[in-house]
Backbone as ProteinMPNN parsed JSONL, in Angstrom:
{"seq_chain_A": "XXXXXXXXXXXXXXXXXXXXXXXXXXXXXXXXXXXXXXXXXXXXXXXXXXXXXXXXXXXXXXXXXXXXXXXXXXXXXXXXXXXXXXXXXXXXXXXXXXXXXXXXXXXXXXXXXXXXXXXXXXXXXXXXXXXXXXXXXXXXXXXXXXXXXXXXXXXXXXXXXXXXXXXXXXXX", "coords_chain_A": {"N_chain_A": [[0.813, -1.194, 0.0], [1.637, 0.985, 1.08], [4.029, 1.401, -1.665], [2.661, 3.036, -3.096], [2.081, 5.48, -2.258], [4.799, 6.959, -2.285], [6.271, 6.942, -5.26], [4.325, 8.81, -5.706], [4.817, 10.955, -4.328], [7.6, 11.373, -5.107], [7.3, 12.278, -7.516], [6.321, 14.812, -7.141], [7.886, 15.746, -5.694], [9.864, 16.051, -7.282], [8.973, 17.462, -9.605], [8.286, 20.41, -7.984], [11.187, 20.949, -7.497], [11.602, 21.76, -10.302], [9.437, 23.544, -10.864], [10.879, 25.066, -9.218], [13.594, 25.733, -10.577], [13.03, 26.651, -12.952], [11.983, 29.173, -12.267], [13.84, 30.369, -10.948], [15.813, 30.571, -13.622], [13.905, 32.298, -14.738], [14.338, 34.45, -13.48], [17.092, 35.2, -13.292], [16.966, 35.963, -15.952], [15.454, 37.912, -15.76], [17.333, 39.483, -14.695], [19.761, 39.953, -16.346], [18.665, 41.503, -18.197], [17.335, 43.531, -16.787], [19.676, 44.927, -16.006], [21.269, 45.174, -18.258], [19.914, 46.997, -20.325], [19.953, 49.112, -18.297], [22.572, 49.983, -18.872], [23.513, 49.52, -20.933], [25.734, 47.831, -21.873], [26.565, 44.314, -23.221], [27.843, 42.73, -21.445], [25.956, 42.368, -19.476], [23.876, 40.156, -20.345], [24.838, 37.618, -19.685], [23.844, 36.472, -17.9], [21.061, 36.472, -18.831], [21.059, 34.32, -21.076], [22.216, 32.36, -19.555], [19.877, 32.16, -17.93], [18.159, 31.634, -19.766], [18.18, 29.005, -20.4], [18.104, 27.271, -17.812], [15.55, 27.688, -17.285], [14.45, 26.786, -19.225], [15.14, 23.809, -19.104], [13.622, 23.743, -16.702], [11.449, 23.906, -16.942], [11.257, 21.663, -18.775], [11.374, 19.43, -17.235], [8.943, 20.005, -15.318], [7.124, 18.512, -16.564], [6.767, 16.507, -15.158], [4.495, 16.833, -14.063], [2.413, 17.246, -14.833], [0.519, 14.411, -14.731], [-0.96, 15.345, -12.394], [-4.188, 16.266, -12.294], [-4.99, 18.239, -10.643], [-2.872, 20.134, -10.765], [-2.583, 21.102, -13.364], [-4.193, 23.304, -14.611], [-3.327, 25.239, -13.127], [-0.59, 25.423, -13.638], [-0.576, 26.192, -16.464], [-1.346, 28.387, -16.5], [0.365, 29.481, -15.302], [2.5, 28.948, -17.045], [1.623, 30.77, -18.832], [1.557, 33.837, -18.553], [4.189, 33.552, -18.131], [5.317, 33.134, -21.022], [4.19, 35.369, -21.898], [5.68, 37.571, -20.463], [8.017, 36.922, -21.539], [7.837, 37.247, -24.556], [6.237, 39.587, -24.76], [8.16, 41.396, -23.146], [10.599, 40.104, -22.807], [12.044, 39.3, -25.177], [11.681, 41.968, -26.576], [13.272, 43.291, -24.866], [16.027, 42.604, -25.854], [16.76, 44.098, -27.824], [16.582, 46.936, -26.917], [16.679, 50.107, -27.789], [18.869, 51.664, -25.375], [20.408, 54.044, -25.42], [19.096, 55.4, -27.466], [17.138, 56.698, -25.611], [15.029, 58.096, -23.225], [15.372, 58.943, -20.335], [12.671, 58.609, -19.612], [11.631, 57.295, -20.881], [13.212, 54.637, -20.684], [12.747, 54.308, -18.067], [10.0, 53.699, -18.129], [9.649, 51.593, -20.027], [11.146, 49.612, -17.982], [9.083, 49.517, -16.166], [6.876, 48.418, -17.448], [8.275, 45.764, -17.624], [8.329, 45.108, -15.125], [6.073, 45.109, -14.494], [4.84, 42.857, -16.101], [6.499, 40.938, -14.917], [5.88, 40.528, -12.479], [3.155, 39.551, -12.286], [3.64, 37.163, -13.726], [5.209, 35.809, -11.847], [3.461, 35.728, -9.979], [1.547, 34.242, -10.615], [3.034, 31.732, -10.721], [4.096, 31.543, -7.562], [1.137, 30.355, -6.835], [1.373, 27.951, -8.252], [3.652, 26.861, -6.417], [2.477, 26.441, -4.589], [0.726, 25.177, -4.402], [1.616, 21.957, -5.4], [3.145, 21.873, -3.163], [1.116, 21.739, -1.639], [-0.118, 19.791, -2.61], [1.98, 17.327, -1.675], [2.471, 17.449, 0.532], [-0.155, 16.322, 1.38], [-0.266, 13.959, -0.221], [1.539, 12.497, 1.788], [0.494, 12.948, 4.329], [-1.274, 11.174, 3.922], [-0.223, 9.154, 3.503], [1.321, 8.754, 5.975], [-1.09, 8.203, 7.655], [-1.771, 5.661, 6.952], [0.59, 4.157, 7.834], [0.361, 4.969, 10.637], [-2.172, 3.625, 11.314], [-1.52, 0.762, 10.666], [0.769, 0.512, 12.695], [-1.196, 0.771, 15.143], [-2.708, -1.568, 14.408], [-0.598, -3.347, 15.011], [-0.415, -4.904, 17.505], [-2.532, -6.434, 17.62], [-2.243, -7.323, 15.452], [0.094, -9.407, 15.728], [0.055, -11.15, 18.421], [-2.343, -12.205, 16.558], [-0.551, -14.022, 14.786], [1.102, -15.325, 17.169], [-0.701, -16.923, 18.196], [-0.926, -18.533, 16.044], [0.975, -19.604, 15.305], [1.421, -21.101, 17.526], [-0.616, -22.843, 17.179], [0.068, -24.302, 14.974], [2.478, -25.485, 15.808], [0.97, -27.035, 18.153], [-0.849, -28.798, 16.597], [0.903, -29.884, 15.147], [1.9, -31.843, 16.408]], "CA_chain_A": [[0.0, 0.0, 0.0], [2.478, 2.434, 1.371], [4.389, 1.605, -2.296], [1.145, 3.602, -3.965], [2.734, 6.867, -2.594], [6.367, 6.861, -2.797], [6.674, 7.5, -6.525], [3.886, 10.157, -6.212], [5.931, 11.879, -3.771], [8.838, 11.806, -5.493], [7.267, 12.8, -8.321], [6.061, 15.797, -6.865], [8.973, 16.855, -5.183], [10.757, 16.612, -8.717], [8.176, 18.799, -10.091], [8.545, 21.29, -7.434], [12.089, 21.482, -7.73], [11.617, 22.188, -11.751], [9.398, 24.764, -11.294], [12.031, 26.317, -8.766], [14.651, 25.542, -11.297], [12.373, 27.459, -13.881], [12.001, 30.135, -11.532], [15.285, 30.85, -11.225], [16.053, 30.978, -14.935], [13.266, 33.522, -15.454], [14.895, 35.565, -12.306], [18.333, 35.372, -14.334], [16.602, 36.304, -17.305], [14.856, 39.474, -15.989], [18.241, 40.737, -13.678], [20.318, 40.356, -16.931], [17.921, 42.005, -19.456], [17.517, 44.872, -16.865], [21.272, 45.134, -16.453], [21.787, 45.416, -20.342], [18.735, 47.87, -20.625], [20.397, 49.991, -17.555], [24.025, 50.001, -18.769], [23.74, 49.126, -22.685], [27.03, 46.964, -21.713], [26.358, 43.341, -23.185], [27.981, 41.546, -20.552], [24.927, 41.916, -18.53], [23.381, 39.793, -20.965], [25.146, 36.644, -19.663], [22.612, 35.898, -17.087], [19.902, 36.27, -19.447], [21.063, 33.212, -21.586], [22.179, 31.315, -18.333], [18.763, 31.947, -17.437], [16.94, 30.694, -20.678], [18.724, 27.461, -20.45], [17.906, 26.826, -16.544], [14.17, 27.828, -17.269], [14.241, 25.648, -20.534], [15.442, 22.819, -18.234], [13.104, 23.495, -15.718], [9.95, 23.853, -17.633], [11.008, 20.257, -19.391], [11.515, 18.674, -16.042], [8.024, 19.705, -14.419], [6.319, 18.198, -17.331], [6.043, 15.271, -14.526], [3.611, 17.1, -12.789], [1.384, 17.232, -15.83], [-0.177, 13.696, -14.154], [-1.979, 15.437, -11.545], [-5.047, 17.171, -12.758], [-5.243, 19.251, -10.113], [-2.48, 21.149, -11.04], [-2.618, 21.456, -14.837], [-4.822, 24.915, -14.608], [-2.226, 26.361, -12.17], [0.69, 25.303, -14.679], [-0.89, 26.644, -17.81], [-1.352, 29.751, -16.481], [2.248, 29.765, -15.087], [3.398, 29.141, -18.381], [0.831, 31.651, -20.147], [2.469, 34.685, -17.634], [5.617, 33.214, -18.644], [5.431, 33.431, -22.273], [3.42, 36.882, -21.902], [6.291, 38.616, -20.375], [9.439, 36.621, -22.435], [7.259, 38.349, -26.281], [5.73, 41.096, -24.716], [9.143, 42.227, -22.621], [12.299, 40.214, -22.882], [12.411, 39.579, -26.441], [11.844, 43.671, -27.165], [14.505, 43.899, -24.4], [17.529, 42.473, -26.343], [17.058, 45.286, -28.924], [15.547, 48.6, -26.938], [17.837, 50.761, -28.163], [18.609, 52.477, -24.163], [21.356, 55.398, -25.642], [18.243, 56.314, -27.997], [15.942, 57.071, -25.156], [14.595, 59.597, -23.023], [14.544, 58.32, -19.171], [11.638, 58.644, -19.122], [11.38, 56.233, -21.87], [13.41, 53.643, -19.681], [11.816, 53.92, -16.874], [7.913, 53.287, -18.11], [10.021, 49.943, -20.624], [11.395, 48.632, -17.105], [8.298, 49.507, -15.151], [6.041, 47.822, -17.969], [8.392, 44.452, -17.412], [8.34, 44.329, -13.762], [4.657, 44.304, -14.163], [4.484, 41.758, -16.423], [7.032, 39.577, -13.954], [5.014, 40.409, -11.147], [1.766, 39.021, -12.594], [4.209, 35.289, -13.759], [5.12, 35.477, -10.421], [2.007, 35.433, -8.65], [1.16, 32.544, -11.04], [4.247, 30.741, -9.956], [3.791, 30.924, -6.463], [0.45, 29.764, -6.905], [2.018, 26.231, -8.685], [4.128, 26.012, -5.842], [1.499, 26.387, -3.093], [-0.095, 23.774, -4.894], [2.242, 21.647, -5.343], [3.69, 21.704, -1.539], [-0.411, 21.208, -0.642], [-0.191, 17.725, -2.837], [2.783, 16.695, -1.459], [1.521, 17.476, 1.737], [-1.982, 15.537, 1.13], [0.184, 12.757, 0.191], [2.759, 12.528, 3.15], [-0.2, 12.467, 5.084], [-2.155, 9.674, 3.816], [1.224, 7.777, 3.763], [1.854, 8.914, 7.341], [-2.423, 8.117, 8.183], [-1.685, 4.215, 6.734], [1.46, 3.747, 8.579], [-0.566, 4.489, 11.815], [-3.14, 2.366, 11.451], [-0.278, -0.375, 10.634], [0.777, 0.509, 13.775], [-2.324, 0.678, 15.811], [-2.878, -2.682, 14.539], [0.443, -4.286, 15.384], [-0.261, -6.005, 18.713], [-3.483, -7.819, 17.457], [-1.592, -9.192, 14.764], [1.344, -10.426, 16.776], [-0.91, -12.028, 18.733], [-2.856, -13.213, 15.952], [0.69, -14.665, 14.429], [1.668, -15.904, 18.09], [-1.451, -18.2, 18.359], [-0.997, -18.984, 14.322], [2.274, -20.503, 15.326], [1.16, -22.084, 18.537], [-1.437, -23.969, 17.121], [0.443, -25.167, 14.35], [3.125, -26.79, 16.947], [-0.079, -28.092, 18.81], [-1.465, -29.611, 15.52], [2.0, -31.283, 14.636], [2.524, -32.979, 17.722]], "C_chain_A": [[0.864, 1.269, 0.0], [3.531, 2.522, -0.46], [3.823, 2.677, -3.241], [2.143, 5.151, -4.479], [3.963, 7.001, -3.25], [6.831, 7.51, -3.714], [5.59, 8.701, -6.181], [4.469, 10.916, -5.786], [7.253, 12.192, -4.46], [8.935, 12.657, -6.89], [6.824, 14.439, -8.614], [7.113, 17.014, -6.408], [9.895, 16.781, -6.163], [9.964, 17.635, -8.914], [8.101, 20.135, -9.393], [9.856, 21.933, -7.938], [12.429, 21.81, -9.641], [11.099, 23.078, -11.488], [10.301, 25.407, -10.253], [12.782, 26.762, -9.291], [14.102, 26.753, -12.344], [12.266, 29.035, -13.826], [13.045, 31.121, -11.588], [15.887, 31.121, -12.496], [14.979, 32.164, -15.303], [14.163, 34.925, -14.677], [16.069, 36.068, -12.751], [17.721, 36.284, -15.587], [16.442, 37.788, -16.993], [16.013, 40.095, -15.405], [18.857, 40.417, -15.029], [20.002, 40.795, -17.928], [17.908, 43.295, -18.545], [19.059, 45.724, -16.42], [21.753, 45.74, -17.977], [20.914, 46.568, -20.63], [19.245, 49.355, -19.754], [21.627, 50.719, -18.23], [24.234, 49.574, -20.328], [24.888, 48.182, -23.01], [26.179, 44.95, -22.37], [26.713, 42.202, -22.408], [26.937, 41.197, -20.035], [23.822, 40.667, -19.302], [23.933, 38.304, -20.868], [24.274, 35.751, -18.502], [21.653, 35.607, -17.445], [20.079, 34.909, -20.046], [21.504, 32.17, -20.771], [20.571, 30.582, -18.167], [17.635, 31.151, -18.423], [17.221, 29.291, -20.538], [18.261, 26.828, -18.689], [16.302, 26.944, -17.083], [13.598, 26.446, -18.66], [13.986, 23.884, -20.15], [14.461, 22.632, -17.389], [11.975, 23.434, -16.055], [10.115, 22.012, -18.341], [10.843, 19.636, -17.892], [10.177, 18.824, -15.116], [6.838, 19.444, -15.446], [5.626, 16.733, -16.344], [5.098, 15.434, -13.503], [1.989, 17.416, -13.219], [-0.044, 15.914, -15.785], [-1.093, 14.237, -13.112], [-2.515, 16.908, -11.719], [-5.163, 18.134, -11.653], [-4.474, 20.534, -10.217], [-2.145, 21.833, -12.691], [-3.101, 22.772, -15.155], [-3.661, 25.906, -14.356], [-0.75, 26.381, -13.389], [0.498, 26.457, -16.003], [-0.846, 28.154, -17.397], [-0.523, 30.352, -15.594], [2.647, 30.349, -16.099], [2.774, 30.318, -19.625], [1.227, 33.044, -19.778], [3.733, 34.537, -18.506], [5.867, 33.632, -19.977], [5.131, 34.717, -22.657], [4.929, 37.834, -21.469], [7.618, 37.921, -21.325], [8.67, 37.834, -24.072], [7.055, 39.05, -25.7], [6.895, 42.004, -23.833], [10.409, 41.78, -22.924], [12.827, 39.994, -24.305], [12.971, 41.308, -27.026], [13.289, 44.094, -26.592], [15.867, 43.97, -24.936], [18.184, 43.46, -26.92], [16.722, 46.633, -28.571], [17.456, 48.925, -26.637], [18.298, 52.099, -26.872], [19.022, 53.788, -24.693], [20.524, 56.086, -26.25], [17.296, 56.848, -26.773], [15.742, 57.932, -24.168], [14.875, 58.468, -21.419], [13.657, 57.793, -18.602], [10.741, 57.274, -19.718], [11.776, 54.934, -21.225], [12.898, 53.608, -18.958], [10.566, 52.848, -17.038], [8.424, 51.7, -19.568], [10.181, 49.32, -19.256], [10.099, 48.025, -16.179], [6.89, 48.324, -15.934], [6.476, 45.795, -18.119], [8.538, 44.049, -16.276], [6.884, 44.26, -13.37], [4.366, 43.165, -14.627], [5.212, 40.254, -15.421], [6.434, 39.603, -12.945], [3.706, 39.454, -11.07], [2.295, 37.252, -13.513], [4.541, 35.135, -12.431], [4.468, 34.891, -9.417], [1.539, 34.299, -9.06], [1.975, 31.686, -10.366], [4.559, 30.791, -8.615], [2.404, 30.241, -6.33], [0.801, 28.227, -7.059], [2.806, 25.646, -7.592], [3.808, 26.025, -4.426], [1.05, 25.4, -3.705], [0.422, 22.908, -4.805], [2.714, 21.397, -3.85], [2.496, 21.461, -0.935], [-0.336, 19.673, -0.834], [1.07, 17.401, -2.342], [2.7, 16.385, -0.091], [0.661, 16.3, 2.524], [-0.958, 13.999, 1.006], [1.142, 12.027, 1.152], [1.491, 12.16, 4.003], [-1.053, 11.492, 5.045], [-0.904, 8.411, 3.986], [1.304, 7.57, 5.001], [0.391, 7.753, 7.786], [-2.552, 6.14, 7.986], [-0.553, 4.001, 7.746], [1.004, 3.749, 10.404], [-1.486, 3.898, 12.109], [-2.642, 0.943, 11.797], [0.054, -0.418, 12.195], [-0.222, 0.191, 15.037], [-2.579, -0.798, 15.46], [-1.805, -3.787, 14.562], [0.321, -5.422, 16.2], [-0.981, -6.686, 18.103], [-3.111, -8.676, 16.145], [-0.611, -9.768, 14.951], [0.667, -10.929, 17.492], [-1.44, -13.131, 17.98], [-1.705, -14.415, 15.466], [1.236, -15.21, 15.589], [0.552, -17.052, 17.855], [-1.493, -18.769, 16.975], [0.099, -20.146, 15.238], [1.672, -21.472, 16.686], [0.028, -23.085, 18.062], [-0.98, -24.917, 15.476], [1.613, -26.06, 15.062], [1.927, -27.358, 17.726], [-0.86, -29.055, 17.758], [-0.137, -30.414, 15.221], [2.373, -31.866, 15.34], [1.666, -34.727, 17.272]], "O_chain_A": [[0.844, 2.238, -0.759], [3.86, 3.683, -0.701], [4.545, 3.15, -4.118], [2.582, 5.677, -5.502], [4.164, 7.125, -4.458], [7.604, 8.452, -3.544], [6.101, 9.791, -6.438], [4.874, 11.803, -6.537], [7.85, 13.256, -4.295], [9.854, 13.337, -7.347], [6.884, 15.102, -9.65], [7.232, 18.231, -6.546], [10.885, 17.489, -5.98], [10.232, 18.724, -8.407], [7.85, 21.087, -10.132], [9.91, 22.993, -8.56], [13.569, 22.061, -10.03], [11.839, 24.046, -11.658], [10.489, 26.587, -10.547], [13.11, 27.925, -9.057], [14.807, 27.752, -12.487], [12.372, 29.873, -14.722], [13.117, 32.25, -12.074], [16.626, 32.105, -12.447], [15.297, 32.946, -16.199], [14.494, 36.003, -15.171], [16.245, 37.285, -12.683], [18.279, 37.314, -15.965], [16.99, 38.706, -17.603], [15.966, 41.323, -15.47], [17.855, 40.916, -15.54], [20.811, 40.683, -18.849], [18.354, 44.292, -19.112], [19.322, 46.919, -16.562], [22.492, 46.625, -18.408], [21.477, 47.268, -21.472], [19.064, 50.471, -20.241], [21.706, 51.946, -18.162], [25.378, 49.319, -20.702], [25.069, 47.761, -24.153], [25.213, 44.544, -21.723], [26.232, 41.072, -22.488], [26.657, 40.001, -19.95], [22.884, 40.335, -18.578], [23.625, 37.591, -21.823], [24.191, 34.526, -18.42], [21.02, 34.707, -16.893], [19.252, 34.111, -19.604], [21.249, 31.027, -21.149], [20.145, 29.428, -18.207], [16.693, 30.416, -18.123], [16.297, 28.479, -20.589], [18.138, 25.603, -18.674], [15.892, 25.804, -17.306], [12.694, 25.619, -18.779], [13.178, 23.059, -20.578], [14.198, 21.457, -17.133], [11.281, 22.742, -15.31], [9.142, 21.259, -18.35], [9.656, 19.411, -17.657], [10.067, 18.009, -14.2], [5.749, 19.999, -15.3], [4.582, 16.115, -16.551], [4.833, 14.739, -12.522], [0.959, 17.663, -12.592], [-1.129, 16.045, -16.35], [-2.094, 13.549, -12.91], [-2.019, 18.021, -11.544], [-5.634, 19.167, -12.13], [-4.916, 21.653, -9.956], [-1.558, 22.882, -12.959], [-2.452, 23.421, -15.976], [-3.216, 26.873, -14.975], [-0.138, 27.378, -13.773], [1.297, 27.325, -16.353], [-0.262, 28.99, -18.088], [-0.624, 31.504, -15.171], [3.008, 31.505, -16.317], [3.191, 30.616, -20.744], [1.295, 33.717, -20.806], [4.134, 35.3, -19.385], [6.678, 34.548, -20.113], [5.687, 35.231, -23.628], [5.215, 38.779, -22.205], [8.243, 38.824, -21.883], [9.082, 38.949, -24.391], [7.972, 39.845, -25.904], [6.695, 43.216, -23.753], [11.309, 42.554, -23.25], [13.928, 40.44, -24.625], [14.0, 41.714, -27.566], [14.161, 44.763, -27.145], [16.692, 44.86, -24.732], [19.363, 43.808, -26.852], [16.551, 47.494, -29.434], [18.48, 48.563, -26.057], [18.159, 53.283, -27.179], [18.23, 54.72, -24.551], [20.607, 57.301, -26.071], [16.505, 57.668, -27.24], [16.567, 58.838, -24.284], [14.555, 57.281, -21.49], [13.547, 56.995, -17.672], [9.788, 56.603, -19.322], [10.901, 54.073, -21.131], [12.218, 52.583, -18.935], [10.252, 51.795, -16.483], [7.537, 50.928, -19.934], [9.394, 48.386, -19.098], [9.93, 46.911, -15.683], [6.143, 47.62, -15.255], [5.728, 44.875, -18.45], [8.834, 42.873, -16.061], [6.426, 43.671, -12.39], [3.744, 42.353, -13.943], [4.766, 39.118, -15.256], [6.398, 38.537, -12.331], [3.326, 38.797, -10.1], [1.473, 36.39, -13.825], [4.044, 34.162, -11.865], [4.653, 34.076, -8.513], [1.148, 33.406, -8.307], [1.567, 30.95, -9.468], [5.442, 29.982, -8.326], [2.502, 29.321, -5.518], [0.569, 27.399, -6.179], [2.895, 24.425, -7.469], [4.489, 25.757, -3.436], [1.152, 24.439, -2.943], [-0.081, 22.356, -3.826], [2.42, 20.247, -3.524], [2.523, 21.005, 0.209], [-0.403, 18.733, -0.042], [1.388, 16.746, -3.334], [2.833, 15.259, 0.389], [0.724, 15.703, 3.599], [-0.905, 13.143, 1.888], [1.332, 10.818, 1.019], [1.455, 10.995, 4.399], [-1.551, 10.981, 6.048], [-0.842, 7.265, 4.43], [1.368, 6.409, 5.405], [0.663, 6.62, 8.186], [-3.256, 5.444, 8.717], [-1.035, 3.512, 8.768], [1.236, 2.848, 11.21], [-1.678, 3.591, 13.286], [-3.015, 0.184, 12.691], [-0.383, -1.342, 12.882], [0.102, -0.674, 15.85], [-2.693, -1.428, 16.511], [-2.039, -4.942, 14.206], [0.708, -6.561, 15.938], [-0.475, -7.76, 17.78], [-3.353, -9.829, 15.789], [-0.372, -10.772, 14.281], [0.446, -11.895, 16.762], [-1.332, -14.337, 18.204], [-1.926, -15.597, 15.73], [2.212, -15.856, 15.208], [0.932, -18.095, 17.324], [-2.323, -19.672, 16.872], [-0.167, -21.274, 15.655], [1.583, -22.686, 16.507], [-0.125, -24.134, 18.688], [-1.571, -25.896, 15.02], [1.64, -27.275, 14.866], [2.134, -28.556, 17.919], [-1.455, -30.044, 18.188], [-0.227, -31.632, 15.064], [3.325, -32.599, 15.07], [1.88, -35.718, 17.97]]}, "name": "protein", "num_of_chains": 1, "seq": "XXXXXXXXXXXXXXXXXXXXXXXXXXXXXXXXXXXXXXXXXXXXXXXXXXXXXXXXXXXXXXXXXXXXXXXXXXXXXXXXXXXXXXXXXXXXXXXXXXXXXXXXXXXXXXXXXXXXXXXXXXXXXXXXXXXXXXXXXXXXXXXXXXXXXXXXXXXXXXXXXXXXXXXXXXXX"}
């Protein structure tokens, strides 16, 4: 019985640690896009492609979390955030031309992609409140069998003491 969980657990706490992994590559992504956007310097731009490759990674890796319907909603509209601010901010970012622009002009580009990361964000803690609830839910039904197991220890050592005693009283 207790084998049931096991893999779901483990499969959960992979999927967690993907979307953390994911997480973290978007977090790369947005500090070295607004680095490069601040400072027109392309180094800063080495975090950004760190970061696509960790998020790339981490989005394949919590595809194993795509088994439990309960969180498929919460995912999709992770990943629909996600994609919303990569086209609608970090793509534009590679190319906004900062030396052409007004301050004022930077400012209301940075301020229009820390809204859009704010609003993948909030998705993506959502996935991983969820996520840490089912893992949760199942820890405790694992735990809720293993005490029962327990609770019924003595009466079946017992039952298995008089098993055995009455098969030495039958083979005599």
């Amino acid at each position: 019985m207790l084998g049931h969980y096991e893999p779901e657990i483990h499969a959960l706490l992979a999927g967690g640690n993907a979307i953390n992994q994911a997480h973290d590559g978007m977090l790369d992504e947005e500090t070295g896009l607004r680095g490069f956007i601040v400072t027109d310097d392309p180094v800063f731009l080495a975090p950004y492609y760190q970061g696509k490759d960790e998020l790339l990674d981490g989005d394949s890796a919590a595809l194993v979390l795509a088994t439990h319907s309960g969180l498929v909603g919460e995912i999709v509209s992770m990943r629909v955030a996600e994609e919303d601010w990569i086209s609608s901010w970090a793509i534009p970012a590679l190319t906004f031309p900062n030396s052409h622009n007004t301050v004022a002009t930077v400012e209301s580009f940075l301020l229009s992609g820390k809204n859009l990361f704010d609003a993948y964000r909030a998705t993506n803690s959502a996935v991983s409140t969820a996520v840490n609830a089912d893992i949760a839910g199942e820890q405790a039904q694992e735990h809720q069998i293993v005490l029962i197991a327990l609770a019924h220890w003595p009466s079946l050592s017992r039952a298995a003491t008089i098993a055995r005693s009455a098969r030495r009283w039958s083979s005599r």
